[in-house]
PDB file of N, CA, C and O in Angstrom:
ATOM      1  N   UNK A   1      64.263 171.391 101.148  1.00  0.00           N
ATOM      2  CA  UNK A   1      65.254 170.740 100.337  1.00  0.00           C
ATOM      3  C   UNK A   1      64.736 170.518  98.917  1.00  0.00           C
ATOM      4  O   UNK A   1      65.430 170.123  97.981  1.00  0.00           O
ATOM      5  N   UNK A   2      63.573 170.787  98.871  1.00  0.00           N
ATOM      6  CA  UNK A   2      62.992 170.107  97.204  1.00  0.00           C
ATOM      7  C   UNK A   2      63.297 171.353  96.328  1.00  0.00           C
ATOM      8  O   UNK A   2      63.424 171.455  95.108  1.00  0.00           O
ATOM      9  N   UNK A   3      63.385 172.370  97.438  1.00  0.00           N
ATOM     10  CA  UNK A   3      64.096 173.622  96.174  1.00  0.00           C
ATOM     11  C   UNK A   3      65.226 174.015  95.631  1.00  0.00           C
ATOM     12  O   UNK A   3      65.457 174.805  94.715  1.00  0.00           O
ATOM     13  N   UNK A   4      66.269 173.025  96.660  1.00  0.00           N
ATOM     14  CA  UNK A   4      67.836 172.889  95.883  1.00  0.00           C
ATOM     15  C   UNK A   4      67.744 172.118  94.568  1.00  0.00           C
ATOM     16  O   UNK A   4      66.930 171.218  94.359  1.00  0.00           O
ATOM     17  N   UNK A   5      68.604 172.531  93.754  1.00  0.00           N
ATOM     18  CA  UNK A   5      69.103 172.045  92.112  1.00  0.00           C
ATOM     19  C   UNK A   5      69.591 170.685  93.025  1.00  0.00           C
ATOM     20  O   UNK A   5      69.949 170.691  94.203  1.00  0.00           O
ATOM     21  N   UNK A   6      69.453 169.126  91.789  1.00  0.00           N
ATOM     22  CA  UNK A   6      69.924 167.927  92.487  1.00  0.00           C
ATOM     23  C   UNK A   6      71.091 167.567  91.014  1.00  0.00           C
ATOM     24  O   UNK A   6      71.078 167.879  89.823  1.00  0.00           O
ATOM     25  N   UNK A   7      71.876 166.880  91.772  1.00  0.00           N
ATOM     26  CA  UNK A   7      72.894 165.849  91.338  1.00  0.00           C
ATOM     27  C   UNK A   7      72.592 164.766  90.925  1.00  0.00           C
ATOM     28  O   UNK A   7      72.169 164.203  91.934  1.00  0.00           O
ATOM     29  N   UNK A   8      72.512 163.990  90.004  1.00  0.00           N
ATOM     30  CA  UNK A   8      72.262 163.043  89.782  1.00  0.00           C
ATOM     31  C   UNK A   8      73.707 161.788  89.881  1.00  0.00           C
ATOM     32  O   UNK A   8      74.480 161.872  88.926  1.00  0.00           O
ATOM     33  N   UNK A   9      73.926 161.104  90.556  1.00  0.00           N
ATOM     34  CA  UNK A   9      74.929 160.367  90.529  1.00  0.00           C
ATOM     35  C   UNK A   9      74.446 158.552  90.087  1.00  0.00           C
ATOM     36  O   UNK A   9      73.762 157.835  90.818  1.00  0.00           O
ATOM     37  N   UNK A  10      75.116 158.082  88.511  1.00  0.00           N
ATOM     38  CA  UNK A  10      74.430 156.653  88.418  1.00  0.00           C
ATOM     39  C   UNK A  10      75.068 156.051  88.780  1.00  0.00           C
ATOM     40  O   UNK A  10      76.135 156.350  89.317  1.00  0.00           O
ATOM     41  N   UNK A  11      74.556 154.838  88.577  1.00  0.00           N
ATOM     42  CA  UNK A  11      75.291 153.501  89.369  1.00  0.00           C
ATOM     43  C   UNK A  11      76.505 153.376  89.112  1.00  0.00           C
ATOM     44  O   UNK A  11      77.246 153.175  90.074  1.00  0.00           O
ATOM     45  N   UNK A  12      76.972 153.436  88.037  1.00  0.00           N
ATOM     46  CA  UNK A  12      77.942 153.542  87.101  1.00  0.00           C
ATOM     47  C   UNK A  12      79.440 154.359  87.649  1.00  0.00           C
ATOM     48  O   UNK A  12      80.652 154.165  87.751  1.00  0.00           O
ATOM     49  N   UNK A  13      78.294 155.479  87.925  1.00  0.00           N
ATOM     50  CA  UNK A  13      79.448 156.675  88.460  1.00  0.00           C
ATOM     51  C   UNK A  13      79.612 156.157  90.071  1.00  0.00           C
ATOM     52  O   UNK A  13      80.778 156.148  90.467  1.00  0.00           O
ATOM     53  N   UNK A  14      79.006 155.904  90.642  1.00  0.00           N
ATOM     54  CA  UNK A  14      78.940 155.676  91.999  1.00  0.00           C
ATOM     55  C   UNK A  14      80.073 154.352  92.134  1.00  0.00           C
ATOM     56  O   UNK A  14      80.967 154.310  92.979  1.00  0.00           O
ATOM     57  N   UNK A  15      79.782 153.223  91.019  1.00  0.00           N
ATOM     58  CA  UNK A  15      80.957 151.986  91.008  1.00  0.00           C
ATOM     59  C   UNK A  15      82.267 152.361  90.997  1.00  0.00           C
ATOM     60  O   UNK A  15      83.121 151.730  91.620  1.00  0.00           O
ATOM     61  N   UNK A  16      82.577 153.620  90.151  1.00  0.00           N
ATOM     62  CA  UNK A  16      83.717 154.119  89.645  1.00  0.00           C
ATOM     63  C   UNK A  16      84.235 155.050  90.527  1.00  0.00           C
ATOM     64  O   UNK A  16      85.417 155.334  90.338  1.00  0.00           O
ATOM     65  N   UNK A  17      83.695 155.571  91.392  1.00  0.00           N
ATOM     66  CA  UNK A  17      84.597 156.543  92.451  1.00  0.00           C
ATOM     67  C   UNK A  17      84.557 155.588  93.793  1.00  0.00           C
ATOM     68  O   UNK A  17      85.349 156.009  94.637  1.00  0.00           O
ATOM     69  N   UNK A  18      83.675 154.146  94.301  1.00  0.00           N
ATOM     70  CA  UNK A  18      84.361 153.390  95.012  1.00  0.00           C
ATOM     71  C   UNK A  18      85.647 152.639  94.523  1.00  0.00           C
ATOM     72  O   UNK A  18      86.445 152.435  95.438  1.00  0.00           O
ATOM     73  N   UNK A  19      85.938 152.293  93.592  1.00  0.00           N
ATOM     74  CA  UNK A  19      87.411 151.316  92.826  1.00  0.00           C
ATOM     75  C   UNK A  19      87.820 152.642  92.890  1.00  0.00           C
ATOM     76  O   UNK A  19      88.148 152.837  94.060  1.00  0.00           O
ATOM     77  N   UNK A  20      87.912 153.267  92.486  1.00  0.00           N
ATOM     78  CA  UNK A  20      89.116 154.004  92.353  1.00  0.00           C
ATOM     79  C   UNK A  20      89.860 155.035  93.613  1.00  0.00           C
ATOM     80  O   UNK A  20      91.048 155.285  93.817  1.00  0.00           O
ATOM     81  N   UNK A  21      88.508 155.530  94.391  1.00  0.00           N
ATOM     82  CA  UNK A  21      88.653 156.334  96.243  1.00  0.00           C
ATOM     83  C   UNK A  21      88.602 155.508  97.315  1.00  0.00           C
ATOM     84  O   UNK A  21      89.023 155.932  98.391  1.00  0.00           O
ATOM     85  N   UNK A  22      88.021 154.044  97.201  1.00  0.00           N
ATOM     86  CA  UNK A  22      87.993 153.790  98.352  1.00  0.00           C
ATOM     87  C   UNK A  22      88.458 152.159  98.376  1.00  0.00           C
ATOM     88  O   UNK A  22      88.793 151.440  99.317  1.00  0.00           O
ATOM     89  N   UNK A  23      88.359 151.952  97.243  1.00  0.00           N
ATOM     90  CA  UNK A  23      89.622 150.477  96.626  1.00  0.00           C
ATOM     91  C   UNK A  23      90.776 150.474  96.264  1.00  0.00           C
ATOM     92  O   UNK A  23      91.569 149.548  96.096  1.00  0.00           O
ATOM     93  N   UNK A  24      90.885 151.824  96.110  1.00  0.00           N
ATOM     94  CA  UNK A  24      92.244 152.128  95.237  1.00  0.00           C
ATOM     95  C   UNK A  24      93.014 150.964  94.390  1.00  0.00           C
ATOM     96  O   UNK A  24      93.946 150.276  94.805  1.00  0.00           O
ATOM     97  N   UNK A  25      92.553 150.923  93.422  1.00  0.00           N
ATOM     98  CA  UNK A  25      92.625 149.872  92.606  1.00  0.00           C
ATOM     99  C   UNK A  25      93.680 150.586  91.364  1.00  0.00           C
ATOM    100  O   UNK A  25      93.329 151.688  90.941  1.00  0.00           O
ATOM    101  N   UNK A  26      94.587 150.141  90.958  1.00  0.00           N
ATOM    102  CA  UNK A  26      95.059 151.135  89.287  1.00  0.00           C
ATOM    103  C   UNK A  26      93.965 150.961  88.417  1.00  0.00           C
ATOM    104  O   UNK A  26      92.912 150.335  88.549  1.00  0.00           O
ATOM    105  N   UNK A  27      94.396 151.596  87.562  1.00  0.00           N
ATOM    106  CA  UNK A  27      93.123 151.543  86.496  1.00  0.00           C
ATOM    107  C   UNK A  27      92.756 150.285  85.546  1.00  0.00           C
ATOM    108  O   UNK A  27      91.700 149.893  85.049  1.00  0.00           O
ATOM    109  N   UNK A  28      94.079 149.830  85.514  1.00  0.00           N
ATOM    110  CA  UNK A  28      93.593 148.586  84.718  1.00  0.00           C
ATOM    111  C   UNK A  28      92.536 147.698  85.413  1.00  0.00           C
ATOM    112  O   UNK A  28      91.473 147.294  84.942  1.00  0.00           O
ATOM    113  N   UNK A  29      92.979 147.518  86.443  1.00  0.00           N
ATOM    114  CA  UNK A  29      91.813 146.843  87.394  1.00  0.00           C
ATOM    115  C   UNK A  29      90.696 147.186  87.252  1.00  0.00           C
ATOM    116  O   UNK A  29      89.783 146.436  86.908  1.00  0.00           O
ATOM    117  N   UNK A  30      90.595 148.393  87.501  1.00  0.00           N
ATOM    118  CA  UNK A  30      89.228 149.222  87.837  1.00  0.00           C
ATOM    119  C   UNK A  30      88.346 148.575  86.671  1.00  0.00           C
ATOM    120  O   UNK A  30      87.275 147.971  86.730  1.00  0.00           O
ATOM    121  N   UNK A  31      89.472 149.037  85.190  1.00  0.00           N
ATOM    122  CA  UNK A  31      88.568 148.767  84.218  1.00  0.00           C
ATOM    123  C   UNK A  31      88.083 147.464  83.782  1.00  0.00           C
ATOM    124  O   UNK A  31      87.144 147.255  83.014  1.00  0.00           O
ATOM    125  N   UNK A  32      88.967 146.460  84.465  1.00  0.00           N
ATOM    126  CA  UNK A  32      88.718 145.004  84.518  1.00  0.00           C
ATOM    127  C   UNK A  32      87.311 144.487  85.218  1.00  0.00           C
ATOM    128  O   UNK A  32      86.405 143.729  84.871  1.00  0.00           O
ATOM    129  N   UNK A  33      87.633 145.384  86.518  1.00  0.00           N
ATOM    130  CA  UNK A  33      86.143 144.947  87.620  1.00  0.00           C
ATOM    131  C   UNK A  33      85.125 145.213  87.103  1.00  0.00           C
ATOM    132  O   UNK A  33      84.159 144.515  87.411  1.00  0.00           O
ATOM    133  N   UNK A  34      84.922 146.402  86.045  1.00  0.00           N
ATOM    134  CA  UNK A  34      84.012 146.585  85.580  1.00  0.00           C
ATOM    135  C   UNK A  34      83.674 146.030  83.993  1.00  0.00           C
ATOM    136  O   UNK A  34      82.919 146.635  83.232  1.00  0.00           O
ATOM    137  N   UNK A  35      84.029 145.396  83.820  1.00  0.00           N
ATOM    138  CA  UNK A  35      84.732 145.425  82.315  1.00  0.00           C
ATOM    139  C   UNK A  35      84.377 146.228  81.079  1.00  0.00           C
ATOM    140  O   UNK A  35      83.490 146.043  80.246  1.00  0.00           O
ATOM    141  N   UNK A  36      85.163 147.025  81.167  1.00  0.00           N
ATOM    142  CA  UNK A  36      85.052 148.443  80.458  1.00  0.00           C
ATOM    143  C   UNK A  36      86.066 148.611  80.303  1.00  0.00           C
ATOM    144  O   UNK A  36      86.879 147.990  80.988  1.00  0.00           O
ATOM    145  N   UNK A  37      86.487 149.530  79.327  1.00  0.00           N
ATOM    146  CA  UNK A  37      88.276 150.091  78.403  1.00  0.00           C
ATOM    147  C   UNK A  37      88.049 151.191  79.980  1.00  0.00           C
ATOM    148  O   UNK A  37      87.166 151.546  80.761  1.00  0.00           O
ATOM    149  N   UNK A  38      90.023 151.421  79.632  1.00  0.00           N
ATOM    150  CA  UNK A  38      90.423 152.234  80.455  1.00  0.00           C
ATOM    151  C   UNK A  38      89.959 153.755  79.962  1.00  0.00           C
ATOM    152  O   UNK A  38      90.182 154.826  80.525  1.00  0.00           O
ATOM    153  N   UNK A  39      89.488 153.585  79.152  1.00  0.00           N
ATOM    154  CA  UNK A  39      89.096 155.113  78.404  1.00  0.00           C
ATOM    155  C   UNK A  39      87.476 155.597  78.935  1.00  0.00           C
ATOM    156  O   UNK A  39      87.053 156.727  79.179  1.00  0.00           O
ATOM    157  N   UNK A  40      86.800 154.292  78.998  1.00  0.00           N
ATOM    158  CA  UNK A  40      85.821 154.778  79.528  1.00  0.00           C
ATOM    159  C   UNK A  40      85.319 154.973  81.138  1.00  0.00           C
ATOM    160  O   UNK A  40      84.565 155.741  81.737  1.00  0.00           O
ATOM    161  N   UNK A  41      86.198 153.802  81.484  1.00  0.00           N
ATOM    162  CA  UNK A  41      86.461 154.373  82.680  1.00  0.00           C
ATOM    163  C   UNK A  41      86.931 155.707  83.149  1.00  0.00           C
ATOM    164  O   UNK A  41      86.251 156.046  84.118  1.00  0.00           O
ATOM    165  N   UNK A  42      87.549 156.315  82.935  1.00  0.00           N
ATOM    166  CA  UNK A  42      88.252 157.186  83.133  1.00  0.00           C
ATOM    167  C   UNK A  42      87.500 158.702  82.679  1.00  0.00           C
ATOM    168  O   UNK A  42      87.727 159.757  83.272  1.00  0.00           O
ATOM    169  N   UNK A  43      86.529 158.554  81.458  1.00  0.00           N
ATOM    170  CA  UNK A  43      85.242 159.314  81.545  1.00  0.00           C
ATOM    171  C   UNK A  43      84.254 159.573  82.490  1.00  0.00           C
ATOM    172  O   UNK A  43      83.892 160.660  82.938  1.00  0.00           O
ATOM    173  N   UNK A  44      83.686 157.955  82.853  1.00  0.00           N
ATOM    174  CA  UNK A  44      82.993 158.005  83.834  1.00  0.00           C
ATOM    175  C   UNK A  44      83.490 158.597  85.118  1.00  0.00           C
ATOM    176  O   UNK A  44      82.788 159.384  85.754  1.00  0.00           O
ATOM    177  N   UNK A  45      84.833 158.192  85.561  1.00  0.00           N
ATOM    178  CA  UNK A  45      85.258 158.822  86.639  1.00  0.00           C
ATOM    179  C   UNK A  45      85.270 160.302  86.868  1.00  0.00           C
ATOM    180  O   UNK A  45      84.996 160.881  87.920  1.00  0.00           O
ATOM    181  N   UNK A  46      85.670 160.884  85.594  1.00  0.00           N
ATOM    182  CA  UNK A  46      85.695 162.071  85.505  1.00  0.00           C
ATOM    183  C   UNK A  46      84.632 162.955  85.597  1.00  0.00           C
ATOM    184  O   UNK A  46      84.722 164.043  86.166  1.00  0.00           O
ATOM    185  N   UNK A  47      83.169 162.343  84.819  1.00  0.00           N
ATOM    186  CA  UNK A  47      81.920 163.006  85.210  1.00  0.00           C
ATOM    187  C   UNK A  47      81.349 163.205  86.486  1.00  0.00           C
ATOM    188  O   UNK A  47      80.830 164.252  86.873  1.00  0.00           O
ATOM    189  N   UNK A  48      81.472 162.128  87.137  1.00  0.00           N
ATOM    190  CA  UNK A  48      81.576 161.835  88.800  1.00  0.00           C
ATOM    191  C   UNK A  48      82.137 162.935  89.595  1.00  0.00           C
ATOM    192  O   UNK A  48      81.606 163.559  90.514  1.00  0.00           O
ATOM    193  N   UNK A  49      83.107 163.039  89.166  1.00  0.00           N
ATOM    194  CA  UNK A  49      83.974 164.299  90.207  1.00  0.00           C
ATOM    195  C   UNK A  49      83.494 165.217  89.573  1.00  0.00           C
ATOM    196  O   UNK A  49      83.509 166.121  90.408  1.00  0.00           O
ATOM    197  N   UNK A  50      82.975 165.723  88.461  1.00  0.00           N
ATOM    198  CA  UNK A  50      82.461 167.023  87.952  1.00  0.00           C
ATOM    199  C   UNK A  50      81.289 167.274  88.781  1.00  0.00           C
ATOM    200  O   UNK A  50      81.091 168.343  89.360  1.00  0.00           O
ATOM    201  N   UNK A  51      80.332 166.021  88.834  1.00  0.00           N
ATOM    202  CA  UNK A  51      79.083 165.946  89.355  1.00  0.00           C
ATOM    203  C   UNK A  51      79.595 166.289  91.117  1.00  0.00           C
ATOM    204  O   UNK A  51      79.915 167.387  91.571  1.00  0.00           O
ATOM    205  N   UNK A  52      79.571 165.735  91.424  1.00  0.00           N
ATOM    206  CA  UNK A  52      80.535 165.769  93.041  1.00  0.00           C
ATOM    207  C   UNK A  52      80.976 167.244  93.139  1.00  0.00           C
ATOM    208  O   UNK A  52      80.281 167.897  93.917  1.00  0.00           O
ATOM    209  N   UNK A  53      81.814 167.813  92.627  1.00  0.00           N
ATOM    210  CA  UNK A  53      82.210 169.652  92.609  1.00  0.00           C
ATOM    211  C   UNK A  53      81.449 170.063  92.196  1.00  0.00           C
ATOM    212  O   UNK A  53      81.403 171.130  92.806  1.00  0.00           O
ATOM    213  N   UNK A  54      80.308 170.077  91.210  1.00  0.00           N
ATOM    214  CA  UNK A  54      79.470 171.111  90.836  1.00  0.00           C
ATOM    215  C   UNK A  54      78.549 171.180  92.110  1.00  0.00           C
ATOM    216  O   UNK A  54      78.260 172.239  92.667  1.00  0.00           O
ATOM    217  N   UNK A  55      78.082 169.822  92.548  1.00  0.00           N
ATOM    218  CA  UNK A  55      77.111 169.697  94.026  1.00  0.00           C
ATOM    219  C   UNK A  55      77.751 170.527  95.586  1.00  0.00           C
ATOM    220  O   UNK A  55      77.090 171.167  96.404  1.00  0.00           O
ATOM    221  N   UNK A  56      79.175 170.241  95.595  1.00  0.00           N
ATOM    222  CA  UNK A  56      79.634 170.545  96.991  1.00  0.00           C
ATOM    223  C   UNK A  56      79.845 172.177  96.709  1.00  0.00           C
ATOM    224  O   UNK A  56      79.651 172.943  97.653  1.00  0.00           O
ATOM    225  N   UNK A  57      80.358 172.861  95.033  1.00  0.00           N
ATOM    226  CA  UNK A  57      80.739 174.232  95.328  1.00  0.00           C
ATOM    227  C   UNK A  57      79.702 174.934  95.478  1.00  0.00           C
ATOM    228  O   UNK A  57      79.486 175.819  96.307  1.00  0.00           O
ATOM    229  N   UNK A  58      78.618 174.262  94.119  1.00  0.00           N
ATOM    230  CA  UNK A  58      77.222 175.103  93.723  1.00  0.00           C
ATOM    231  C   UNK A  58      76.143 175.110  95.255  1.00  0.00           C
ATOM    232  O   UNK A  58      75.531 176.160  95.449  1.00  0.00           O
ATOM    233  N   UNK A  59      75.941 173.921  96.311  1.00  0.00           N
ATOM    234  CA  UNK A  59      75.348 173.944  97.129  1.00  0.00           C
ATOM    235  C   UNK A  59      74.133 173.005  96.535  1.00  0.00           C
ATOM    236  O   UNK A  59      72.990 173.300  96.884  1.00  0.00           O
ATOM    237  N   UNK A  60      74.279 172.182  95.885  1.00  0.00           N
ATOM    238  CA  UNK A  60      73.195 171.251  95.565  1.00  0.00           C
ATOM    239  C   UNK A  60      72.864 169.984  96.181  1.00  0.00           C
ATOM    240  O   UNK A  60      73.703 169.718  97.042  1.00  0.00           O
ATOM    241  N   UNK A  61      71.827 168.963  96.057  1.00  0.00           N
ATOM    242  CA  UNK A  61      71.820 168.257  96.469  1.00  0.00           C
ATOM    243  C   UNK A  61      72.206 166.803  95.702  1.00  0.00           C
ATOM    244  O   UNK A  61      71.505 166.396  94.775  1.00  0.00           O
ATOM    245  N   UNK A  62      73.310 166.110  96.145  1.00  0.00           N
ATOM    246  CA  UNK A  62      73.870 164.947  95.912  1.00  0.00           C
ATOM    247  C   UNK A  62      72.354 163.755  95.423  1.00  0.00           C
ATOM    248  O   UNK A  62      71.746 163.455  96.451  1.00  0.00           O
ATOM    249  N   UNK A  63      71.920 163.307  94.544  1.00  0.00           N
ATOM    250  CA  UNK A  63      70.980 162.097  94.685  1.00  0.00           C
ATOM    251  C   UNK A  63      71.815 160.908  93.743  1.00  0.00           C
ATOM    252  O   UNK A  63      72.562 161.072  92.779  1.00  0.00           O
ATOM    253  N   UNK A  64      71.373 159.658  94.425  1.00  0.00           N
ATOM    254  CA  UNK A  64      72.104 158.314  93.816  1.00  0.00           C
ATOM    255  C   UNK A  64      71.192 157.535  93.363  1.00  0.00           C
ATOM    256  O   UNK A  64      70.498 156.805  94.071  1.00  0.00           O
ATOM    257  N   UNK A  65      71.109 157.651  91.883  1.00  0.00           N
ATOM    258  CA  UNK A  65      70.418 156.590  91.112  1.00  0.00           C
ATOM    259  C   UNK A  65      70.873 155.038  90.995  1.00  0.00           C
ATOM    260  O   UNK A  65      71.712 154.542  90.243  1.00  0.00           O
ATOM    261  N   UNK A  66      69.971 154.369  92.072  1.00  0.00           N
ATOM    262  CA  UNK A  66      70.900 152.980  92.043  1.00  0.00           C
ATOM    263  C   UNK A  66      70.054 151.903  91.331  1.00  0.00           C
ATOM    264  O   UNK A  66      70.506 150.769  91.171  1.00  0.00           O
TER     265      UNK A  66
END
């Protein structure tokens, strides 16, 4: 396994795809819980799922910087 390419997933990103996949929260919330603009939320979320598809299509390994 130490020779697969890794994922890096931060805390950050990891906060932001529980509120939003597994809290299902709207966004204002989301961005409330965290308190952060809906804009950046919505970055972060987005890198997350980039990170997340580049790992599951490319075959990499997922790691969580907590």
């Amino acid at each position: 396994m130490s020779e697969l390419e890794e994922v890096v997933l931060q805390e950050d990103e990891l906060e932001v795809l529980r509120l939003k996949n597994i809290e299902w929260l709207d966004i204002i919330r989301w961005a409330n819980e965290m308190e952060i603009s809906k804009s950046t939320f919505a970055r972060i979320y987005n890198d997350a799922v980039y990170k997340l598809s580049d790992a599951l299509i490319n075959g990499k390994v997922i790691k969580m910087n907590k």
